[in-house]
N, CA, C and O of each residue as an XYZ file, in Angstrom:
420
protein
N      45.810    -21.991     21.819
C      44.393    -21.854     21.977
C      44.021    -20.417     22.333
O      43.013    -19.888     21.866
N      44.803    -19.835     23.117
C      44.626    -18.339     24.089
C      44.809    -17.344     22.221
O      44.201    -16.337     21.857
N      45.638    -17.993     21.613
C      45.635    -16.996     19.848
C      44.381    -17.050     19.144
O      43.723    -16.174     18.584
N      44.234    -18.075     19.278
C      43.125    -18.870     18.634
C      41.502    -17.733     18.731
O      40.810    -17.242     17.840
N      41.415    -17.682     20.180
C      40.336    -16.595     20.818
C      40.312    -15.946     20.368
O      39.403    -15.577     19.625
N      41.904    -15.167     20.714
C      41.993    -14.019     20.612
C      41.951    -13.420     19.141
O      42.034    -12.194     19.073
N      41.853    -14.009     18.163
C      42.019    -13.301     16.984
C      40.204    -13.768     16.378
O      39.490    -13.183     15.563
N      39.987    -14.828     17.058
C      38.160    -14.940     16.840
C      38.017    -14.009     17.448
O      37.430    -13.334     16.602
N      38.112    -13.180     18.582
C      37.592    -12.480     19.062
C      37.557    -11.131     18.908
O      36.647    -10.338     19.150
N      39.031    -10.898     18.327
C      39.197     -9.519     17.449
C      38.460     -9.747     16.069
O      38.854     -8.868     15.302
N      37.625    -10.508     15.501
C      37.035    -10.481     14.009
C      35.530    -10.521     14.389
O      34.679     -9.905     13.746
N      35.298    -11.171     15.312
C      33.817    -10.322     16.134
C      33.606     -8.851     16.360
O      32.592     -8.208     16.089
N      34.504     -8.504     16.795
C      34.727     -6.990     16.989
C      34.635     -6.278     16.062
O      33.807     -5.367     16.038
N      35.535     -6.547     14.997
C      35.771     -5.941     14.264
C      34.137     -5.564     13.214
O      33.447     -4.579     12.954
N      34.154     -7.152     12.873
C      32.515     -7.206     11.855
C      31.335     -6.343     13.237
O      30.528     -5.644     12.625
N      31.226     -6.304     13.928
C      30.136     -5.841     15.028
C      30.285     -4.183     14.882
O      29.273     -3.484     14.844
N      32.031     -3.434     14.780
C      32.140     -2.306     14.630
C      31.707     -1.595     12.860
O      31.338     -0.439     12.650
N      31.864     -2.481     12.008
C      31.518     -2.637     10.659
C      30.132     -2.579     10.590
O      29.644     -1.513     10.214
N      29.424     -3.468     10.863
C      28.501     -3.070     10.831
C      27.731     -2.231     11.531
O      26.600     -2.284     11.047
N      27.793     -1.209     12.755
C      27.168     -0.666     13.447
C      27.777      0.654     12.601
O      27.156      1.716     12.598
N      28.832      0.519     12.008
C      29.392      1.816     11.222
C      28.375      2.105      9.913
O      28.054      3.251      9.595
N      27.874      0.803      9.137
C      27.464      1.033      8.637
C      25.713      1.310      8.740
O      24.902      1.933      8.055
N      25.668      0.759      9.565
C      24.013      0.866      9.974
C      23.991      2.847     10.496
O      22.982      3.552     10.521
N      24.869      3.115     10.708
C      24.947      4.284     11.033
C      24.829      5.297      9.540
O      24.306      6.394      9.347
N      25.329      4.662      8.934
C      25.529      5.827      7.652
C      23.857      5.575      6.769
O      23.552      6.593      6.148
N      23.007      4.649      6.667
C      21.947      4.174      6.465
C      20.986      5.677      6.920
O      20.804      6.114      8.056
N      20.605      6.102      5.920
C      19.168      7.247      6.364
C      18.047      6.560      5.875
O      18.104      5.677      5.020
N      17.103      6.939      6.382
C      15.727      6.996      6.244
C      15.188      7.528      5.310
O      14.916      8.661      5.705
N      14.759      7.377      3.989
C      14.112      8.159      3.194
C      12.616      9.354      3.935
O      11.777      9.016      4.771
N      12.727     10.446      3.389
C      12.036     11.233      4.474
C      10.584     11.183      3.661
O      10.402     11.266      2.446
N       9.757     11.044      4.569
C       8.416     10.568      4.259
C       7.163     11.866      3.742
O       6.593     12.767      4.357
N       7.134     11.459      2.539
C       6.200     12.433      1.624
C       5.446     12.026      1.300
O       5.557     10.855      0.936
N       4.175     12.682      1.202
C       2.573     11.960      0.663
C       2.818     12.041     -0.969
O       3.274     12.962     -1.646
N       2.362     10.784     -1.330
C       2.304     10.340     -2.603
C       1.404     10.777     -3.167
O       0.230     10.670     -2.813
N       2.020     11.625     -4.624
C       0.886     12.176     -5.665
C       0.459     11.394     -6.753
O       1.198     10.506     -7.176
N      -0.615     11.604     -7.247
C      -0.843     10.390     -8.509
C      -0.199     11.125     -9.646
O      -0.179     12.353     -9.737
N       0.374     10.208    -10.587
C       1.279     10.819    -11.873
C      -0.254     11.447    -12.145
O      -0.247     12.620    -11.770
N      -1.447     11.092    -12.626
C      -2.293     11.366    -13.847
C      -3.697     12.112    -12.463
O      -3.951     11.194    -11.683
N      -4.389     13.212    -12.151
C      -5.363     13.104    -11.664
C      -6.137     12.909    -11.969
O      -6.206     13.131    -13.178
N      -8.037     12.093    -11.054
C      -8.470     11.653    -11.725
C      -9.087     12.681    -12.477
O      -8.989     13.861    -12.141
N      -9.749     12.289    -13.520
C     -10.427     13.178    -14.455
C     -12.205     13.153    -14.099
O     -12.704     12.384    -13.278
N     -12.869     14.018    -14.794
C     -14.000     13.975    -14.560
C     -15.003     13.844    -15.477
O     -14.995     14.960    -15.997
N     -15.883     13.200    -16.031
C     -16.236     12.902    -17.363
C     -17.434     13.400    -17.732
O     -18.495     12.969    -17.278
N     -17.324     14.528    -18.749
C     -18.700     15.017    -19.325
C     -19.421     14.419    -20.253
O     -18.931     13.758    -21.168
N     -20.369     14.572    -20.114
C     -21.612     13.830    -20.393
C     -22.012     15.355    -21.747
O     -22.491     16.456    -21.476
N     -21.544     14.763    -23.269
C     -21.913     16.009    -23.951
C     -23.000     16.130    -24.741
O     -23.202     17.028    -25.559
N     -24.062     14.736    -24.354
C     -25.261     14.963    -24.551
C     -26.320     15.875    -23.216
O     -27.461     16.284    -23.431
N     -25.844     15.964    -22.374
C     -26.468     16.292    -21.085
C     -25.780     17.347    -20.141
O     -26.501     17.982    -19.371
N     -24.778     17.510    -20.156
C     -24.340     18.852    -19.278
C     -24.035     20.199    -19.883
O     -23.650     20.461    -21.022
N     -24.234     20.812    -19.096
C     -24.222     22.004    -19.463
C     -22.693     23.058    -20.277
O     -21.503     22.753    -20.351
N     -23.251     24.008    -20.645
C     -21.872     24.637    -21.516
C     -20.726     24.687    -20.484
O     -19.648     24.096    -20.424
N     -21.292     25.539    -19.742
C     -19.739     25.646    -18.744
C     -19.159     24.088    -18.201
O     -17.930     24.083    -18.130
N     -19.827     22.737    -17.796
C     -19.749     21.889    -17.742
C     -18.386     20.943    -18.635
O     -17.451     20.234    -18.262
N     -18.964     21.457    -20.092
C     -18.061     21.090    -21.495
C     -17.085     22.259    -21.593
O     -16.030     21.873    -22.096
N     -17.079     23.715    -21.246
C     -15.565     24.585    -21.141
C     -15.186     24.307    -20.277
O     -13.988     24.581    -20.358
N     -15.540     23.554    -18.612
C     -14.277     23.308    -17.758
C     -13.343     22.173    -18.461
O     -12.134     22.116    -18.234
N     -14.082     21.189    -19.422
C     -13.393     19.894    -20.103
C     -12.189     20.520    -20.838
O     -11.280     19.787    -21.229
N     -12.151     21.993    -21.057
C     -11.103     22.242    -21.926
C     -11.560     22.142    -23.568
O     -10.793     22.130    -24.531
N     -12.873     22.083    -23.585
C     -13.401     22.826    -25.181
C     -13.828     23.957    -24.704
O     -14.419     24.066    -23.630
N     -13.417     25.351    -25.866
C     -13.944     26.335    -26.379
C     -15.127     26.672    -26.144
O     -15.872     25.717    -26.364
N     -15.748     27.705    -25.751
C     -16.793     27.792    -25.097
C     -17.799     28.047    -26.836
O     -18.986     27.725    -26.903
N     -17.200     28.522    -27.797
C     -17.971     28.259    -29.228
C     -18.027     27.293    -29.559
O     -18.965     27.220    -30.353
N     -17.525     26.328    -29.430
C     -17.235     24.905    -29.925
C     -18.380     24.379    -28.737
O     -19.347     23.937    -29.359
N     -18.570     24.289    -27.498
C     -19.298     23.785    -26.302
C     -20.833     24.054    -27.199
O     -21.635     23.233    -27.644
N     -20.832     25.536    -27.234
C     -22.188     25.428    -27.680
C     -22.893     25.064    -29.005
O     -24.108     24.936    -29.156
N     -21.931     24.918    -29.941
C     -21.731     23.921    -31.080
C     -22.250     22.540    -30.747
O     -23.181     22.082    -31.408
N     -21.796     21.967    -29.926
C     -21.643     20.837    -29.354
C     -23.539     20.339    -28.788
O     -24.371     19.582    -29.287
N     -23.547     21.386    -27.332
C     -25.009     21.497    -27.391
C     -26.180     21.767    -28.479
O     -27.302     21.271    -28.374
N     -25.810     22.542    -29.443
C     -27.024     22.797    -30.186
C     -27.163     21.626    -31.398
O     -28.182     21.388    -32.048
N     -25.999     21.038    -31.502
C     -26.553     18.875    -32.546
C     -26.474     17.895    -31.027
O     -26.020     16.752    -30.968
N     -26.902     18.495    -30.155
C     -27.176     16.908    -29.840
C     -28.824     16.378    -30.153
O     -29.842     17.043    -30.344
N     -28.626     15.066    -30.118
C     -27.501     14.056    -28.924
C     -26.912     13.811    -30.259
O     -27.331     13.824    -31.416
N     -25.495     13.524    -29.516
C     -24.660     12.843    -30.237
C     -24.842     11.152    -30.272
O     -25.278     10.663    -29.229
N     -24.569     10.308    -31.290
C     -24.242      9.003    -30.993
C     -23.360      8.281    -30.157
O     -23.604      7.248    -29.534
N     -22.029      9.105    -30.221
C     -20.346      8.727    -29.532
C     -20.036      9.557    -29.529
O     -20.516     10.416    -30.269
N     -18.779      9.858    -28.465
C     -18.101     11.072    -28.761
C     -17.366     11.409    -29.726
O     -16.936     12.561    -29.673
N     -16.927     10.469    -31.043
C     -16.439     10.559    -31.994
C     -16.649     11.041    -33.050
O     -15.938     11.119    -34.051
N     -18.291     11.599    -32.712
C     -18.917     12.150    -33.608
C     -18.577     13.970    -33.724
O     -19.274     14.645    -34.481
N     -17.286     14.721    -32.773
C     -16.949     15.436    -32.377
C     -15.826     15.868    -33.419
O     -15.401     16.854    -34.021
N     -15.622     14.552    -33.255
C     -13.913     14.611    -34.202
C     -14.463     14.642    -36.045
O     -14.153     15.401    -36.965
N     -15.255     13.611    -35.986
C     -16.257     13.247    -37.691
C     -17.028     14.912    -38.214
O     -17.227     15.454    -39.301
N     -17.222     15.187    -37.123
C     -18.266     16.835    -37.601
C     -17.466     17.704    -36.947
O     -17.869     18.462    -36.065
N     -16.172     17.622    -37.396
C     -15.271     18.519    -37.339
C     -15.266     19.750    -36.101
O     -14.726     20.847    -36.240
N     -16.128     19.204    -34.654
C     -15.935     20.356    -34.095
C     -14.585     20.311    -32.822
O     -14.244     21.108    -31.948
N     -14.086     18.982    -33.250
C     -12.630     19.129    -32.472
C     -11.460     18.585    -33.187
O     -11.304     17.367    -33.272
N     -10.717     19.336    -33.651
C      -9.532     18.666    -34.156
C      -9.129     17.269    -34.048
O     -10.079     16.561    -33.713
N      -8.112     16.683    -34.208
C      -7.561     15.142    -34.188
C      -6.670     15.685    -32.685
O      -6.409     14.880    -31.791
N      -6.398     16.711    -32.633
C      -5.255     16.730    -31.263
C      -6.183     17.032    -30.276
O      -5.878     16.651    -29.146
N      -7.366     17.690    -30.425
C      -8.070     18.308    -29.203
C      -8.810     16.489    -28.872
O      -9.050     15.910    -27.812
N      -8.972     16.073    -30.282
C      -9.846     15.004    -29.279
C      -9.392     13.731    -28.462
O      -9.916     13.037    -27.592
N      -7.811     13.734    -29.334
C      -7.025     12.729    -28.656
C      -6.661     13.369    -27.251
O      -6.371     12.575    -26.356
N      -6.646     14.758    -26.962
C      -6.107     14.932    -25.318
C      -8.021     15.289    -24.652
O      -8.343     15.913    -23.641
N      -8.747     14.748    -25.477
C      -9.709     14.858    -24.764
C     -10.925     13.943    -24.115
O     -11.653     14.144    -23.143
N     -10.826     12.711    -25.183
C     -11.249     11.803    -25.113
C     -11.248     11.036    -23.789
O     -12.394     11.010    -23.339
N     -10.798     10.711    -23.388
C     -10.708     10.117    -22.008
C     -11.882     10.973    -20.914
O     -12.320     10.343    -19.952
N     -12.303     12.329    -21.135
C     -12.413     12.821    -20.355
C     -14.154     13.141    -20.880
O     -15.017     13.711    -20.212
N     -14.287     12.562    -22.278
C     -15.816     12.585    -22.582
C     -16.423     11.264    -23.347
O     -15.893     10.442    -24.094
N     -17.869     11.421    -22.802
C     -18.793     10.369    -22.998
C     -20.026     10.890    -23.593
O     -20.322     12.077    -23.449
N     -20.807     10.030    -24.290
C     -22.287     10.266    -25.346
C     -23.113      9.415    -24.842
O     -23.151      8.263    -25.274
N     -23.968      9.867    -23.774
C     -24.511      9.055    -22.964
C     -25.743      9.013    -24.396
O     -25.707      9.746    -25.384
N     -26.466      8.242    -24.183
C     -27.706      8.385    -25.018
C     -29.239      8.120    -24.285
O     -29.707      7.242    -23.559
N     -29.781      9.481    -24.940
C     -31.111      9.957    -24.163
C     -31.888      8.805    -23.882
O     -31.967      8.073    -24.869
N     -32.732      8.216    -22.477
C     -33.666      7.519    -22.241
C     -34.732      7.558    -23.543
O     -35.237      8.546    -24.076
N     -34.875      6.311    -23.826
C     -36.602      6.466    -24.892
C     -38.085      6.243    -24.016
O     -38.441      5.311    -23.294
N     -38.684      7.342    -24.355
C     -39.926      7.121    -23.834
C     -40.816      6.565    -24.708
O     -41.967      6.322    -24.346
């Protein structure tokens, strides 16, 4: 019986030193403020804002005022159709513009 203990009692030990060994090797991931993959964007309005408004969007400031002098537009797709933005400018741009359409009085 006195073996019996004694070798339960050495496998307590043992798992108690095991694990405190391993709880020891365990770090903490070190704590960093989370960035968003995508920031948000800000959406111009290219019936209604202004030129510099449409060159912070990342159109051409000739193309912006292109842009202003046919509105209103219907959609913004009407950008890509009257050729004043490429197929690549409007696919990385789209998200980031809208064709609001003028109040009727």
């Amino acid at each position: 019986m006195f073996v019996l203990r004694r070798s339960l009692l050495g496998i307590l030990v043992m798992a108690l030193i095991g694990t405190t060994a391993l709880a020891a090797q365990v770090k903490e991931m070190p704590k960093t403020p989370v960035k968003p993959i995508n920031p948000p964007v800000s959406i111009v309005d290219i019936n209604a804002a202004p030129e510099a408004e449409i060159v912070s969007a990342g159109i051409e400031r000739a193309t912006a005022k292109k842009i202003i002098e046919g509105r209103p537009w219907r959609n913004k797709r009407d950008l890509l159709t009257k050729q004043l933005l490429t197929k690549e400018q409007y696919e990385k741009l789209k998200d980031s513009l809208v064709a609001k359409q003028p109040k009727k009085s």
